[in-house]
N, CA, C and O atoms as CSV, one atom per row, in Angstrom:
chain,resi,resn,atom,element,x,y,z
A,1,UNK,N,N,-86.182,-23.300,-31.334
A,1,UNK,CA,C,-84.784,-23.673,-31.323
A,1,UNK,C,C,-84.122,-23.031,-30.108
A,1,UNK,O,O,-84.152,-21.822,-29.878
A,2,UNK,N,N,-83.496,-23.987,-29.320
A,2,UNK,CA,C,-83.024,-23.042,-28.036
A,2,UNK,C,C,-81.207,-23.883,-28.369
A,2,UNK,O,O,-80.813,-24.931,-28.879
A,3,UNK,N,N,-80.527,-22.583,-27.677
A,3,UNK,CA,C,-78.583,-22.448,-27.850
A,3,UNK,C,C,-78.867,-22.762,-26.059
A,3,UNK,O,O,-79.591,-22.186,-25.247
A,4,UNK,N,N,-77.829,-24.066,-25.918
A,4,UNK,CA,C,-77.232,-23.629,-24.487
A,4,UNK,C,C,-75.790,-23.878,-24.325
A,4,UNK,O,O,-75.246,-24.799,-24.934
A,5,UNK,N,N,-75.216,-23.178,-23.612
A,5,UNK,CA,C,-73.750,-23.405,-23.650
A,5,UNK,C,C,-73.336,-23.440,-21.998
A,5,UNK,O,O,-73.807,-22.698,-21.136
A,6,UNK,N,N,-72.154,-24.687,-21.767
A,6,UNK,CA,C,-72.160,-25.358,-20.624
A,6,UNK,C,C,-71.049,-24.242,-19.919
A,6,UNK,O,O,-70.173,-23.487,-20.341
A,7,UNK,N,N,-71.705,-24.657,-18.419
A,7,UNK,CA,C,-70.863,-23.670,-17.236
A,7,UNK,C,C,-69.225,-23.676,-17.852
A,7,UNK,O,O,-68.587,-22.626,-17.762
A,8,UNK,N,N,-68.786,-24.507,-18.276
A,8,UNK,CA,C,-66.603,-24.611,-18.506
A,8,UNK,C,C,-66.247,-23.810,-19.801
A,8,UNK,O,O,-65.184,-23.286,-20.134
A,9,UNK,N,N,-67.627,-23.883,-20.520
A,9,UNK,CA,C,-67.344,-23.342,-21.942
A,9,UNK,C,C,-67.349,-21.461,-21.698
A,9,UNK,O,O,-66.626,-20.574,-22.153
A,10,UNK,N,N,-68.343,-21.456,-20.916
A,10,UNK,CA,C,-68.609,-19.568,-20.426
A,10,UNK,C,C,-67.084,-19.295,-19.444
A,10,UNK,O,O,-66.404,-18.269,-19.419
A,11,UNK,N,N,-66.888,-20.435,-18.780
A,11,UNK,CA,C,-65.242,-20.073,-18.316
A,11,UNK,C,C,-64.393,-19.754,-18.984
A,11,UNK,O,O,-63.557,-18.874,-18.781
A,12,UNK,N,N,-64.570,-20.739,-20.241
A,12,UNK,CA,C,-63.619,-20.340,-20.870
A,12,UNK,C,C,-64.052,-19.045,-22.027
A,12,UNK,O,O,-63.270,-18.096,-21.975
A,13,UNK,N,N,-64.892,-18.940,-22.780
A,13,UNK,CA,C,-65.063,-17.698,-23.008
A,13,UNK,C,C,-64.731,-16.464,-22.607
A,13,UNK,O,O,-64.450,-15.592,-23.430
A,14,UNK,N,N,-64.723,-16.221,-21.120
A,14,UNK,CA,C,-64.476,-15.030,-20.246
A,14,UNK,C,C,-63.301,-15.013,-20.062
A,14,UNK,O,O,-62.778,-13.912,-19.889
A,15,UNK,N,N,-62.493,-16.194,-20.036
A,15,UNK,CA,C,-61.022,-16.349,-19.268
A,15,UNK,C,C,-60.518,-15.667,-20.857
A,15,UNK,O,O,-59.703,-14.752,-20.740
A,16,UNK,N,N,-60.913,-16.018,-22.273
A,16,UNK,CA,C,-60.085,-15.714,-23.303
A,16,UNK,C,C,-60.335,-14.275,-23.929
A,16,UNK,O,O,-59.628,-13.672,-24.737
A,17,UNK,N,N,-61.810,-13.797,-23.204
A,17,UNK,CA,C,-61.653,-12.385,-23.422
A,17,UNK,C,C,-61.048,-11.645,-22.994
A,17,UNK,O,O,-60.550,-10.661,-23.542
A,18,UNK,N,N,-60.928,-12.248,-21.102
A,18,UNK,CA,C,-60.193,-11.227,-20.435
A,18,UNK,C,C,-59.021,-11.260,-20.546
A,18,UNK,O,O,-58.346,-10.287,-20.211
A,19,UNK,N,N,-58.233,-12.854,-21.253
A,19,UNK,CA,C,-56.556,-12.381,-21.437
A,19,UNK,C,C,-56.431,-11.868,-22.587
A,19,UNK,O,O,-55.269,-11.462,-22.615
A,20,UNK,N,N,-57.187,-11.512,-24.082
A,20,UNK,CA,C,-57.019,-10.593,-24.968
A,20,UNK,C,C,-57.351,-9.325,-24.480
A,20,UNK,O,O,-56.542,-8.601,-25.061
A,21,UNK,N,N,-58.189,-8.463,-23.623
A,21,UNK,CA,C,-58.531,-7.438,-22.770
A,21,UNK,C,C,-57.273,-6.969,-22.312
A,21,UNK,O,O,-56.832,-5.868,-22.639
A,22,UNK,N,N,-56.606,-7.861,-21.473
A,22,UNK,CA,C,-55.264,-7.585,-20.806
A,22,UNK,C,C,-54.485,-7.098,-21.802
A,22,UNK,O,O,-54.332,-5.884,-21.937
A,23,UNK,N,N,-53.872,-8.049,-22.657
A,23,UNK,CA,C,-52.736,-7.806,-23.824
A,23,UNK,C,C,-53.059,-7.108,-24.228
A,23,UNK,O,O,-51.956,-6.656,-24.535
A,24,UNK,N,N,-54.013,-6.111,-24.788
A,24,UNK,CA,C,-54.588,-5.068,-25.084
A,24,UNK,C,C,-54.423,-3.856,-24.330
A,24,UNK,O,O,-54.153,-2.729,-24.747
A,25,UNK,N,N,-54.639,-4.283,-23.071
A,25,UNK,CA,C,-54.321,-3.066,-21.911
A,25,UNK,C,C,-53.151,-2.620,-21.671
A,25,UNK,O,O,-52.902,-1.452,-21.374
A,26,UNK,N,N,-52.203,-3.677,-21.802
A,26,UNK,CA,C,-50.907,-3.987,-21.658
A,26,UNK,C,C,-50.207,-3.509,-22.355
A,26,UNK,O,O,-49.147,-3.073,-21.905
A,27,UNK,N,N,-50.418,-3.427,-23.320
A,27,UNK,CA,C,-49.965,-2.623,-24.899
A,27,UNK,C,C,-50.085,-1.200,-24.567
A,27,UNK,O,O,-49.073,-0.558,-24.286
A,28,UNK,N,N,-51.547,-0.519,-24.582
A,28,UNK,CA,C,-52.047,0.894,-24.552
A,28,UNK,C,C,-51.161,1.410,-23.459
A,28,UNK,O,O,-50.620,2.504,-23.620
A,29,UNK,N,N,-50.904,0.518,-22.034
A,29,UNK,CA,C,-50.417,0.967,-20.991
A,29,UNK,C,C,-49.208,1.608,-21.113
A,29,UNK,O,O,-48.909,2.802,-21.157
A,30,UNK,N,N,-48.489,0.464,-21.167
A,30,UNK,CA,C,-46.604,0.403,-21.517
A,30,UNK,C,C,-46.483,0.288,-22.678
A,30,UNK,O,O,-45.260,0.347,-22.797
A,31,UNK,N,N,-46.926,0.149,-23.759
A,31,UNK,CA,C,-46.735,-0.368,-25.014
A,31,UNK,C,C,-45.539,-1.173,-25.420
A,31,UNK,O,O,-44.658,-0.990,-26.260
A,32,UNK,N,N,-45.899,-2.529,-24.184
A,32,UNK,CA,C,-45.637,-3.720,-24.465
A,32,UNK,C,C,-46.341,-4.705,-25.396
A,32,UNK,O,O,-47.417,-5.271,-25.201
A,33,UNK,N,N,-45.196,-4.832,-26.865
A,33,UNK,CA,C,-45.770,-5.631,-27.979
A,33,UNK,C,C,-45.801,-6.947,-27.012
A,33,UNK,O,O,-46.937,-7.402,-27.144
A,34,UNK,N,N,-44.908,-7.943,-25.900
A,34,UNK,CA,C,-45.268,-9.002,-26.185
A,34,UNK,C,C,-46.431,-9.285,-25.116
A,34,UNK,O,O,-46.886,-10.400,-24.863
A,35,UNK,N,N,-46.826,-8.077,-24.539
A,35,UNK,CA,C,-48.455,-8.468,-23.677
A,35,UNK,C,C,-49.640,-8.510,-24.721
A,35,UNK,O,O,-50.635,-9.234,-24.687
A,36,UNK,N,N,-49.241,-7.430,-25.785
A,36,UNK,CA,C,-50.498,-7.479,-26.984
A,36,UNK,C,C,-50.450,-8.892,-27.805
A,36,UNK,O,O,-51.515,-9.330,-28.240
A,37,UNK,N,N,-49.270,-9.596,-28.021
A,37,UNK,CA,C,-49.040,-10.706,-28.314
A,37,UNK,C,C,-49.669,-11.883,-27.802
A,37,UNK,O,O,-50.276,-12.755,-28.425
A,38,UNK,N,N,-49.445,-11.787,-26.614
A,38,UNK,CA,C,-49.688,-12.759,-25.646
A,38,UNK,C,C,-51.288,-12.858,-25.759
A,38,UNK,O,O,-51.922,-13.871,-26.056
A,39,UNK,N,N,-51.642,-11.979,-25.550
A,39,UNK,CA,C,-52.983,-11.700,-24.959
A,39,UNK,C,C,-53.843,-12.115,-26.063
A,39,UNK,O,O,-54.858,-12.779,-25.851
A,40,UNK,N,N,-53.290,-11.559,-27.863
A,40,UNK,CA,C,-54.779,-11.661,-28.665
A,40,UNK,C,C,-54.180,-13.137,-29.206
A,40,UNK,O,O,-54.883,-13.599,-30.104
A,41,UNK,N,N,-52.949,-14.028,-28.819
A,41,UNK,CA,C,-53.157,-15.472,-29.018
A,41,UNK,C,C,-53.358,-16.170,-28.371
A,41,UNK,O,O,-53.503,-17.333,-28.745
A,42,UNK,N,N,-53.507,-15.676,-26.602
A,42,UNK,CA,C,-54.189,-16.570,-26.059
A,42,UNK,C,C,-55.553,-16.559,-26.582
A,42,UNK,O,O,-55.989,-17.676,-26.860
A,43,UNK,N,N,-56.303,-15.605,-26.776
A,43,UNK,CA,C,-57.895,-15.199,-27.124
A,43,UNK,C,C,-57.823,-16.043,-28.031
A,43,UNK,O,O,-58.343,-17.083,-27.627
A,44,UNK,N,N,-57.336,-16.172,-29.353
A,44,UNK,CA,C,-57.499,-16.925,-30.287
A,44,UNK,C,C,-57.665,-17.973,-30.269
A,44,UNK,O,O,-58.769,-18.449,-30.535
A,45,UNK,N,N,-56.721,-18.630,-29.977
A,45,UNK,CA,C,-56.546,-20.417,-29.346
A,45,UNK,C,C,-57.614,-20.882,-28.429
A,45,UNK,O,O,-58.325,-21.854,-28.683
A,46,UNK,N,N,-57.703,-20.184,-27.392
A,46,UNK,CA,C,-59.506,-19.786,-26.628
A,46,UNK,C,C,-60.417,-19.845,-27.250
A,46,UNK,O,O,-61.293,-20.628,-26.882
A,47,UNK,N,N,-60.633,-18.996,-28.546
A,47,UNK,CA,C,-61.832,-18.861,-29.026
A,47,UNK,C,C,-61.752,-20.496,-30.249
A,47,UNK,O,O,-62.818,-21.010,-30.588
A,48,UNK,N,N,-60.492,-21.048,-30.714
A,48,UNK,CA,C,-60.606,-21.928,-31.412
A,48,UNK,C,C,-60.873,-23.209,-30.685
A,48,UNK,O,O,-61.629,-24.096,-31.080
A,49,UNK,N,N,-60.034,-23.209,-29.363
A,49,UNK,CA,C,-60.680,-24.645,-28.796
A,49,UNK,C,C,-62.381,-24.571,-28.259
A,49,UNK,O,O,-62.848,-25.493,-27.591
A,50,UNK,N,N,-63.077,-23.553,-28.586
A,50,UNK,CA,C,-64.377,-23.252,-28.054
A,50,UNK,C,C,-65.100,-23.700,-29.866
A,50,UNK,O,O,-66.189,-24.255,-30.017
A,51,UNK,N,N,-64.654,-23.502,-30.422
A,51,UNK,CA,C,-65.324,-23.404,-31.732
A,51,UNK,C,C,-64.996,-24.904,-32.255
A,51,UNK,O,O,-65.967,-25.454,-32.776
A,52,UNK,N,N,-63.853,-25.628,-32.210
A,52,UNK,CA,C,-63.790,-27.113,-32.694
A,52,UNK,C,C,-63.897,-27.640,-30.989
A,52,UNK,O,O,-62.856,-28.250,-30.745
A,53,UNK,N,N,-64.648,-27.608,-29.969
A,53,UNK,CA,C,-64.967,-28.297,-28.914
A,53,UNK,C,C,-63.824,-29.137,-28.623
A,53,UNK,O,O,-64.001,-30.343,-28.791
A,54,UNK,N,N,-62.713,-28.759,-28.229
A,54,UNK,CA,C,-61.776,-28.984,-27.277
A,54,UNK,C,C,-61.358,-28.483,-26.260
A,54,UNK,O,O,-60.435,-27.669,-26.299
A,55,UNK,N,N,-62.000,-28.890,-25.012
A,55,UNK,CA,C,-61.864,-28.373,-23.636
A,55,UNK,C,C,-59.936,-28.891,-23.298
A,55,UNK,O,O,-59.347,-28.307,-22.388
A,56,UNK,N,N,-59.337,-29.767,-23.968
A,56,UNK,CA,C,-57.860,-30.139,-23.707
A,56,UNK,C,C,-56.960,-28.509,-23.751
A,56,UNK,O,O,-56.315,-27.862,-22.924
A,57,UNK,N,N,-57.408,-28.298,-25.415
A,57,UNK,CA,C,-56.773,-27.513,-25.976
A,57,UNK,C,C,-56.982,-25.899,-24.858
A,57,UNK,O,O,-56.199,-24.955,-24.963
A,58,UNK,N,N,-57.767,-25.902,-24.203
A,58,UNK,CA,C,-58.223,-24.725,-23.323
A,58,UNK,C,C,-57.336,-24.816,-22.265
A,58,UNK,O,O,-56.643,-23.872,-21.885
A,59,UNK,N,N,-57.335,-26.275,-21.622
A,59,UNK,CA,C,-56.591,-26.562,-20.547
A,59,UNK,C,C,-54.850,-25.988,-20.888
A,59,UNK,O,O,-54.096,-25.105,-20.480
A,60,UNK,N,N,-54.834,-26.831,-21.636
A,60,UNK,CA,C,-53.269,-26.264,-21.829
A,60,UNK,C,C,-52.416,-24.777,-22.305
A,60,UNK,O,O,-51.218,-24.500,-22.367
A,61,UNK,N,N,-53.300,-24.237,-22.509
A,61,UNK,CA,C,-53.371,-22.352,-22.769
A,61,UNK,C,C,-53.603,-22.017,-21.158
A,61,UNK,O,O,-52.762,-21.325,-20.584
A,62,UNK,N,N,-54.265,-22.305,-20.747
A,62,UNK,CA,C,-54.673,-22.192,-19.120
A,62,UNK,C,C,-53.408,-22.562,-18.140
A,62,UNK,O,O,-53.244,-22.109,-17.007
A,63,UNK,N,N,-52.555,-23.482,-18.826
A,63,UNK,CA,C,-51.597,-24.143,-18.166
A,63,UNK,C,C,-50.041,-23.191,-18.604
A,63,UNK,O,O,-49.150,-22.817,-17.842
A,64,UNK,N,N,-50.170,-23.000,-20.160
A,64,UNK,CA,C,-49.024,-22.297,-20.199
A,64,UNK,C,C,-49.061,-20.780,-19.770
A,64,UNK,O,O,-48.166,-20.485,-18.978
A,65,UNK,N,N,-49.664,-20.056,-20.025
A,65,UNK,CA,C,-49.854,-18.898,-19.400
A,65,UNK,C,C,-50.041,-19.054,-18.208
A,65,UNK,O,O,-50.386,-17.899,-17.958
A,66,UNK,N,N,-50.122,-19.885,-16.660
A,66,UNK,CA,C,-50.180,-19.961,-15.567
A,66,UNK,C,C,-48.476,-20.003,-15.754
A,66,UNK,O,O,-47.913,-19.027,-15.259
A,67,UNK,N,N,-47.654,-20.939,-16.361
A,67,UNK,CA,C,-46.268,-20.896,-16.074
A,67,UNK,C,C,-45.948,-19.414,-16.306
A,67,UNK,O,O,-45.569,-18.549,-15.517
A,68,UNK,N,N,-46.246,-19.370,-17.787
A,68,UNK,CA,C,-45.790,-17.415,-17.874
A,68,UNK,C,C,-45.674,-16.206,-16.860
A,68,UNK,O,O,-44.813,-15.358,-16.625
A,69,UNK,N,N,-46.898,-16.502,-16.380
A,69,UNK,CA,C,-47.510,-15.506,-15.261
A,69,UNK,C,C,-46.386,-15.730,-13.967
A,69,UNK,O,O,-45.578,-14.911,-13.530
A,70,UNK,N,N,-46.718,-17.587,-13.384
A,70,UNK,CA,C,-45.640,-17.531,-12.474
A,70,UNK,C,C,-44.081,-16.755,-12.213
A,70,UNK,O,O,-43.640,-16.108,-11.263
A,71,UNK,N,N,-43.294,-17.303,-14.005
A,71,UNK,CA,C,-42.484,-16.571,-14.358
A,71,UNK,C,C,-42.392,-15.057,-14.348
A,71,UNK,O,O,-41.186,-14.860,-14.200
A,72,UNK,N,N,-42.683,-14.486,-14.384
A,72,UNK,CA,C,-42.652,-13.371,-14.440
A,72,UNK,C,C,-43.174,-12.538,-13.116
A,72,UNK,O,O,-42.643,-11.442,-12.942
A,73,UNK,N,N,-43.915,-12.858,-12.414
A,73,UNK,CA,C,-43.799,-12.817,-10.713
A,73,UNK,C,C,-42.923,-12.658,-9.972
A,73,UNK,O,O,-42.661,-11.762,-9.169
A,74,UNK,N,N,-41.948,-14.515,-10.539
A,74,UNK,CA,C,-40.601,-14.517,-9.379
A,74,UNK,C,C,-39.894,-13.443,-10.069
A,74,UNK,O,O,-39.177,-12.767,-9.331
A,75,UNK,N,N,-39.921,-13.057,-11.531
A,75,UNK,CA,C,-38.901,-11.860,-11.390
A,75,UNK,C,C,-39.144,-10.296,-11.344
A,75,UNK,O,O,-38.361,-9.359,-11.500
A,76,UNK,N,N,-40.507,-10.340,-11.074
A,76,UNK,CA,C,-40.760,-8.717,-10.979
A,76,UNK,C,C,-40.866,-8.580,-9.495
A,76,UNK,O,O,-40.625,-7.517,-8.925
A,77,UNK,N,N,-41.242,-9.704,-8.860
A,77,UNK,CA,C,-42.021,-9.374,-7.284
A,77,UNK,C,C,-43.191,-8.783,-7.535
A,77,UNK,O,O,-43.586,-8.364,-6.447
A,78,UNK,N,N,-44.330,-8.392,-8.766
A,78,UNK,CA,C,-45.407,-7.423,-8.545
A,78,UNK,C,C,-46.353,-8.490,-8.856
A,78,UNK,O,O,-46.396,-9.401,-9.684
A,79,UNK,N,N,-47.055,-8.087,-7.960
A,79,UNK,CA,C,-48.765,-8.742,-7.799
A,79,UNK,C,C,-49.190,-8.255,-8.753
A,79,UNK,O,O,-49.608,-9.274,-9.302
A,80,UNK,N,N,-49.440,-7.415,-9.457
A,80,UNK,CA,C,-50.324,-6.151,-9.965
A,80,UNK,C,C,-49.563,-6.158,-11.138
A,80,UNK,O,O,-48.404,-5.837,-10.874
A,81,UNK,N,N,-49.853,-6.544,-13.094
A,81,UNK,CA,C,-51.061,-7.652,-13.108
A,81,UNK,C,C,-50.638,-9.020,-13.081
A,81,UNK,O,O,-51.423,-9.954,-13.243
A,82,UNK,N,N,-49.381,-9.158,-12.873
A,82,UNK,CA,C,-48.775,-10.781,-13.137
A,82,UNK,C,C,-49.223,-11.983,-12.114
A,82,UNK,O,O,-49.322,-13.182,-12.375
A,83,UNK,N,N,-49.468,-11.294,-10.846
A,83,UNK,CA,C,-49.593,-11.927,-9.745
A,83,UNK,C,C,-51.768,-12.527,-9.883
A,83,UNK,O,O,-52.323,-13.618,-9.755
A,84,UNK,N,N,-52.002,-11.894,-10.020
A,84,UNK,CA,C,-53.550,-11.239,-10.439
A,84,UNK,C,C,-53.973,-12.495,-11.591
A,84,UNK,O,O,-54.900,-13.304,-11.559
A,85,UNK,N,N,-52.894,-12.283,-12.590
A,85,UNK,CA,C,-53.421,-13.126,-13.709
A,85,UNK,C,C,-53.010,-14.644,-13.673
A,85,UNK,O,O,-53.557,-15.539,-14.317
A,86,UNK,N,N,-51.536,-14.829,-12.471
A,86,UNK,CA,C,-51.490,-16.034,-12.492
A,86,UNK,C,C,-52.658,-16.633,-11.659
A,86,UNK,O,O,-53.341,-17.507,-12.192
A,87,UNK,N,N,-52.934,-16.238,-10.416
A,87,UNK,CA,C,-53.845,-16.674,-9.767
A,87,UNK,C,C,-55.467,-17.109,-10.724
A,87,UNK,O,O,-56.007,-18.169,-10.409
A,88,UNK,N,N,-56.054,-16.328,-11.719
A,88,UNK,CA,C,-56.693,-16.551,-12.711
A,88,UNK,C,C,-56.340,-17.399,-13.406
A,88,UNK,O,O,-57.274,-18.177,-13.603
A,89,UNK,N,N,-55.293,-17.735,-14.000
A,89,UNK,CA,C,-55.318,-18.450,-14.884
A,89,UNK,C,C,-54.932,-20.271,-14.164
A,89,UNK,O,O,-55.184,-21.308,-14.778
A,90,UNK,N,N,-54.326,-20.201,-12.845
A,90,UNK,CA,C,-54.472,-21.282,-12.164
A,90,UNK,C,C,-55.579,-21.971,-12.212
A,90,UNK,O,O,-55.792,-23.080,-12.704
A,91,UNK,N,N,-56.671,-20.819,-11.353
A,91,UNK,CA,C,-58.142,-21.113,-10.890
A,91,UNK,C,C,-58.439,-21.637,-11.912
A,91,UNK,O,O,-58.828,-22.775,-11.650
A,92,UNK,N,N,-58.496,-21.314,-13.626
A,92,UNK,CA,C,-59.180,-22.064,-15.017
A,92,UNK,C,C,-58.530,-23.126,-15.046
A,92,UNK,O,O,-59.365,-24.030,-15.084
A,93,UNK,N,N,-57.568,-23.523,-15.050
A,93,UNK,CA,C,-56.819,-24.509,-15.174
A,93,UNK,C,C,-57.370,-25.566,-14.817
A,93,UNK,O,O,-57.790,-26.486,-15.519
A,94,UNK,N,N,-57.375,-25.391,-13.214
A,94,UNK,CA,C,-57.603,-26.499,-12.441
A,94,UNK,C,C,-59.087,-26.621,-12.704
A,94,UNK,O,O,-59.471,-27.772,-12.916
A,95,UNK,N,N,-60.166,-25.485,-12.737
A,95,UNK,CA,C,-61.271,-25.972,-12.876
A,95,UNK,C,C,-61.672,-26.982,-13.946
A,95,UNK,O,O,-62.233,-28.078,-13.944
A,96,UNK,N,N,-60.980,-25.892,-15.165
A,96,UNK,CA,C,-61.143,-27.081,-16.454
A,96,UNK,C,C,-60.972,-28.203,-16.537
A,96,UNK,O,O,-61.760,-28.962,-17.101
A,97,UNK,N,N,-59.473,-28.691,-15.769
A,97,UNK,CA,C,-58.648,-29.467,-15.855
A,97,UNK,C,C,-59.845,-31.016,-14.909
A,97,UNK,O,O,-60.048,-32.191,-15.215
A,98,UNK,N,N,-60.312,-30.170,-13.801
A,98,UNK,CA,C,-61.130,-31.267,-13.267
A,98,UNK,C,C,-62.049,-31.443,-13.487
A,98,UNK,O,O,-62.436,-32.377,-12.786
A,99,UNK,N,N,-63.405,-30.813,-14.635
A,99,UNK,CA,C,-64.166,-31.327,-15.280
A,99,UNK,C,C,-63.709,-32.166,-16.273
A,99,UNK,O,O,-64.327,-33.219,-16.422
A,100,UNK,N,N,-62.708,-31.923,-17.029
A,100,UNK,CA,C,-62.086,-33.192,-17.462
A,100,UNK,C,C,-61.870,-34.067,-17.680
A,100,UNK,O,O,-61.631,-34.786,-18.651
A,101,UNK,N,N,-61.984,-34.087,-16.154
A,101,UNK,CA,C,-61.327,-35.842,-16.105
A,101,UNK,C,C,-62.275,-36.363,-14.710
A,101,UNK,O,O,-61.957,-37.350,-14.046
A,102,UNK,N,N,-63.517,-35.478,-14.407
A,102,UNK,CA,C,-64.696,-36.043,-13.701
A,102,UNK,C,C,-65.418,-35.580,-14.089
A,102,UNK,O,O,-66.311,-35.972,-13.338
A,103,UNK,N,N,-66.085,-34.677,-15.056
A,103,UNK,CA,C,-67.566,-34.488,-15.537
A,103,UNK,C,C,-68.253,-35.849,-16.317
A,103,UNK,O,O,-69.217,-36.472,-15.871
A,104,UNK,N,N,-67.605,-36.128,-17.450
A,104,UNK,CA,C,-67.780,-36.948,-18.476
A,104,UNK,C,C,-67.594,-38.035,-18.211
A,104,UNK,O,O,-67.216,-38.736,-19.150
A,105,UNK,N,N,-67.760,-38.713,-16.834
A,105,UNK,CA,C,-67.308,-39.781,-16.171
A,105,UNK,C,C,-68.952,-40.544,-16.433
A,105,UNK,O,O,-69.801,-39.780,-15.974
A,106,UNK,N,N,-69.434,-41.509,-16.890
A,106,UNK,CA,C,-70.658,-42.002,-16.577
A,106,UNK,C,C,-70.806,-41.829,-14.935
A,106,UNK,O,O,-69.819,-41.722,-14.207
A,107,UNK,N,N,-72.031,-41.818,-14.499
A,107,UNK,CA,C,-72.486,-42.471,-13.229
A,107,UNK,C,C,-72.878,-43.799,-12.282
A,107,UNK,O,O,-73.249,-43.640,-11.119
């Protein structure tokens, strides 16, 4: 019996550990409740569109937390982690976003 799990799905795996990781960090750091917030429902929603196989549902967690992140950029000015995580959570976005709607394309 062999498990394989596809290159977008390990994206997204990693992308939803590392934004529960963050909100976690985020918390211990400043002990900001709504980064611990943020963080273990993005993971969740992550780990649920991975478990009922919805790559949509990934995209759009990928998409709202890219607005979040943006937001909070234009009003801090700090790279360091808002700037950091929007750029991450862009990069998933778009990757996801374009297997999407060209992986599953017949040939």
């Amino acid at each position: 019996m062999s498990f394989s799990i596809s290159q977008e799905w390990v994206v997204v795996l990693v992308y939803a550990v590392l934004m529960g990781l963050g909100g976690w960090f985020g918390f211990k750091k400043s002990g900001s409740k709504p980064s611990l917030i943020a963080g273990v429902l993005g993971f969740a929603i992550l780990m649920v569109s991975y478990f009922i196989d919805q790559m949509w549902v990934a995209v759009g967690v990928s998409a709202l937390l890219s607005v979040a992140f943006f937001q909070r950029v234009s009003k801090t000015r700090k790279l360091m982690p808002s700037g950091m995580l929007l750029v991450l959570s862009a990069v998933v976005c778009i990757y996801l976003l374009y297997f999407l709607i060209f992986a599953d394309k017949p040939s």
